[in-house]
N, C-alpha and C positions, 0 to 999 in steps of 0.2 A: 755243151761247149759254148761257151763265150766268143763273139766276136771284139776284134781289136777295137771297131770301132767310135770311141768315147762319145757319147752322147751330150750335149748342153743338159742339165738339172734346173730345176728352180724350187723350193722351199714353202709349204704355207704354213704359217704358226697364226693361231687365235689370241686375242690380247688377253692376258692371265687379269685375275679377277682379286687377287692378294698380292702383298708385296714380298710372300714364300713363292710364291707362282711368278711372281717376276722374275724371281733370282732364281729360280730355279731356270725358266725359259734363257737367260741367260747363260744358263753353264751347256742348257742344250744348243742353243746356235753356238760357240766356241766351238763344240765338239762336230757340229755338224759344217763347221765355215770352210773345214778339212777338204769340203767336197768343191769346191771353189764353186758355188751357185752362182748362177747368173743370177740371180736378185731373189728377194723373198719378198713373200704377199702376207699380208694381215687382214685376216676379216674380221668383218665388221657384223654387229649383231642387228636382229628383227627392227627394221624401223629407223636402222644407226643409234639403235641404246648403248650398245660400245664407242662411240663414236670416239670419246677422250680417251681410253685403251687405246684404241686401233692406231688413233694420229701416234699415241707416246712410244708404243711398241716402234711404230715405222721408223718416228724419229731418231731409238736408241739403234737402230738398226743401221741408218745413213750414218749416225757416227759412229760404226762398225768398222763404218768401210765397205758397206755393203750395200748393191742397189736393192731398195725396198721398194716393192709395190704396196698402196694403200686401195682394199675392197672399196668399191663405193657403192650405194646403194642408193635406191630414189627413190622407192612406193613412199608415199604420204607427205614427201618435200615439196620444197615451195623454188621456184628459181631465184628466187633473191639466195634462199638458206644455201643451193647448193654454191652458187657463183661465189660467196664468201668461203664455201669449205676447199674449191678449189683453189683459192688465192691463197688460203691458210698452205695447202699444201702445196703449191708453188714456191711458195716461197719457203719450205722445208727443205726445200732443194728433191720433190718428191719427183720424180719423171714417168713413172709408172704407173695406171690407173685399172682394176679389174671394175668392169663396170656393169652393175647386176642392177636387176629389177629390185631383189633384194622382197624380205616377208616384213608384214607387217605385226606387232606384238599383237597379243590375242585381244581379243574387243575393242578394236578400232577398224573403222570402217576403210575402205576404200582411199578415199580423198585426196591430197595433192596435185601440183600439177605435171605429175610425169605418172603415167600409166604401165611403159613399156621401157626396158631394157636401152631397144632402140633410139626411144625420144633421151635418156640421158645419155649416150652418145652421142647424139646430135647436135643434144645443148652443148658439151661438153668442147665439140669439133668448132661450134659458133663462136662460144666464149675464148680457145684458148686456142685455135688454128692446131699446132702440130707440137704445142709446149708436150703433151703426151703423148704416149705408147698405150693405148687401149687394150684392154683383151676385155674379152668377155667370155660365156658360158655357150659349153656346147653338150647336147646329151645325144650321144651316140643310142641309146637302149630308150630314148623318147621323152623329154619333159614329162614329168606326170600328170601336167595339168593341161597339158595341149590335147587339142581334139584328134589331132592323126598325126602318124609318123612325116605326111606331106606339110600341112601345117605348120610343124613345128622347125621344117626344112626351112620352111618360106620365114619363119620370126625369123631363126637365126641368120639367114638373109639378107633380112631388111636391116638386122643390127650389124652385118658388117656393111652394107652399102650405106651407114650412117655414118660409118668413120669407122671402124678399128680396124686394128693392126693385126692383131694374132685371138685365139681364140684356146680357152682349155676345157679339159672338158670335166664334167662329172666321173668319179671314178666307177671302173667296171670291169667286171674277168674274165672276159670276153671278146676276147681280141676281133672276131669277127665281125663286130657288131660296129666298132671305130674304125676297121677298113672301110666296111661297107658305107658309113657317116661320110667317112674325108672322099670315097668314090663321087658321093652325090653333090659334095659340097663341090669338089675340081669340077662337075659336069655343070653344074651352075657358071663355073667361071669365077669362080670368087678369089682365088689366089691368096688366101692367107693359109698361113701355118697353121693347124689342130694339133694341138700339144694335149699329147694325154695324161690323165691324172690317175694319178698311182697310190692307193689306199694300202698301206703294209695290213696284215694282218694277225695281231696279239693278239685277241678277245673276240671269241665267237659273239658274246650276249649285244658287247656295242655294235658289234660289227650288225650284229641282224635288227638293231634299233635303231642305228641310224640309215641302213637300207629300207628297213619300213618308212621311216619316215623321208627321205628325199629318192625313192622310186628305184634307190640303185640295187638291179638285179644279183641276186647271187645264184650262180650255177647249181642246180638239186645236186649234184653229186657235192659240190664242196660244202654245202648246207648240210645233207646227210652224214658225212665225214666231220664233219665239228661238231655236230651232233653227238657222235659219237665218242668221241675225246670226253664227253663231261668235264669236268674240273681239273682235267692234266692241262694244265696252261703250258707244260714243254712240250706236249703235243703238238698244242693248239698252234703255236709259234715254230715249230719244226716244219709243219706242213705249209703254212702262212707264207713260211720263206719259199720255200718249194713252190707253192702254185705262182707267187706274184715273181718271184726271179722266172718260171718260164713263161709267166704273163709278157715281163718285160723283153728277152730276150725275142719273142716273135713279132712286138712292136718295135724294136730295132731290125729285125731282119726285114721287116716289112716298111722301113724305113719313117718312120715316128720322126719328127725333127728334133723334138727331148724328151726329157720328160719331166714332170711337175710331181712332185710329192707330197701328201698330204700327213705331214707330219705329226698331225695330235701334241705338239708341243713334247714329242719325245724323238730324242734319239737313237738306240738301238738299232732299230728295225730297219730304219733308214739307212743305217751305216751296212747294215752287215749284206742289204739287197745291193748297195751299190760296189760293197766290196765282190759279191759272189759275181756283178755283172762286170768288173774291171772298169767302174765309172769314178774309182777314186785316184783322182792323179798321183802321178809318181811323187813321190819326195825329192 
């Protein structure tokens, strides 16, 4: 059973890489604007190699009608490059900023002058006083490259005591594990919102590749269970609905402030969780 009561949404799409992938991502926000988001976010790729994607995505997006967030990233940048990306996006009319460490493409060193998450926040708060709405990254199940679940309390920390405003997090199915995140985060005192990120789930094979590769846990039993589906993809999407609608539902009962969706540049999945959770406004 559904609670009445409506949650804030917000949308992430990847900048499409063809101009059939534009128009296509284009018929999916249409369908998905239904859900009246509070803004959507575009990321941005290893290094910012999307960098031209990401700005044009945001920009078709603010002449939507829609507030867009633009990913920012900073391993390998320099502060001259960023302080011009964020004028470029000021003056897009962009107001919204997810602000990551962000991966470097393969065989490039280190280098630049921002290290941490944190210091592009900082810079960001120096440069541009309160022209943005920050959010950054939170992994309730543990960065996979942090040395301890204490540690990686203390990053995320230092990157809201740099400036941001709200915070989202890496997705996960595991509701207990983002209680117990935003627990430790209020007993710090940190006072921002942890908005959790909500992965639908179509596809066992992506699903269990892109969890290998960015640390997000998947519960043995729901691993086991799509295991078992093989190649019935109505299975696979039957059940997918099922776990993440009462994923979602205990993150509202447990009071969640939204939730963020990670779309894959599809709509479906996204429609039909938010219809079974009564998050799509009336007509």
């Amino acid at each position: 059973m559904t609670s009445s009561k409506r949650l804030p949404i917000s949308l992430e799409f990847f900048p499409p890489k063809t101009p059939e992938g534009a128009e296509k991502l284009r018929q999916v926000r249409q369908k998905l604007y239904q859900l009246q988001p509070e803004f959507c976010s575009v990321t941005f790729g290893a290094g910012g190699s999307t960098q031209e994607g990401t700005f044009h995505t945001v920009s078709e997006i603010l002449a939507e009608g829609v507030q867009a967030a633009s990913h920012f990233s900073c391993v390998g940048a320099s502060h001259a490059a960023v302080r011009a990306q964020l004028a470029t996006l000021k003056a897009m009319g962009v107001r919204r900023l997810v602000a990551l460490r962000g991966d470097l493409p393969s065989g490039y060193g280190i280098g630049g002058e921002f290290h941490y998450a944190s210091d592009l926040v900082a810079f960001i708060r120096a440069e541009t006083g309160d022209d943005f709405h920050i959010e950054v990254a939170a992994y309730p199940e543990v960065h996979p490259q942090a040395k301890s679940p204490a540690s990686d309390l203390q990053a995320f920390a230092t990157k809201v005591r740099a400036g941001a405003n709200s915070a989202i997090t890496q997705y996960f199915y595991n509701a207990d594990a983002y209680f117990q995140f935003v627990e430790e985060v209020d007993a710090l005192g940190l006072g921002v919102p942890v908005v959790p990120g909500i992965m639908p789930i179509t596809s066992s094979t992506q699903l269990m590749r892109f969890s290998d590769a960015c640390g997000a846990e998947i519960p043995r039993w729901i691993r086991l269970r799509l295991q078992s589906f093989g190649d019935d993809t109505a299975s696979i999407k039957s059940f997918g609905l099922d776990v993440v609608t009462s994923l979602c539902e205990q993150l509202r009962a447990g009071g969640a402030p939204a939730i963020h969706f990670y779309t894959m540049n599809q709509s479906v999945a996204t429609l039909e969780l938010c219809e079974r959770l009564a998050l799509t406004p009336a007509a």
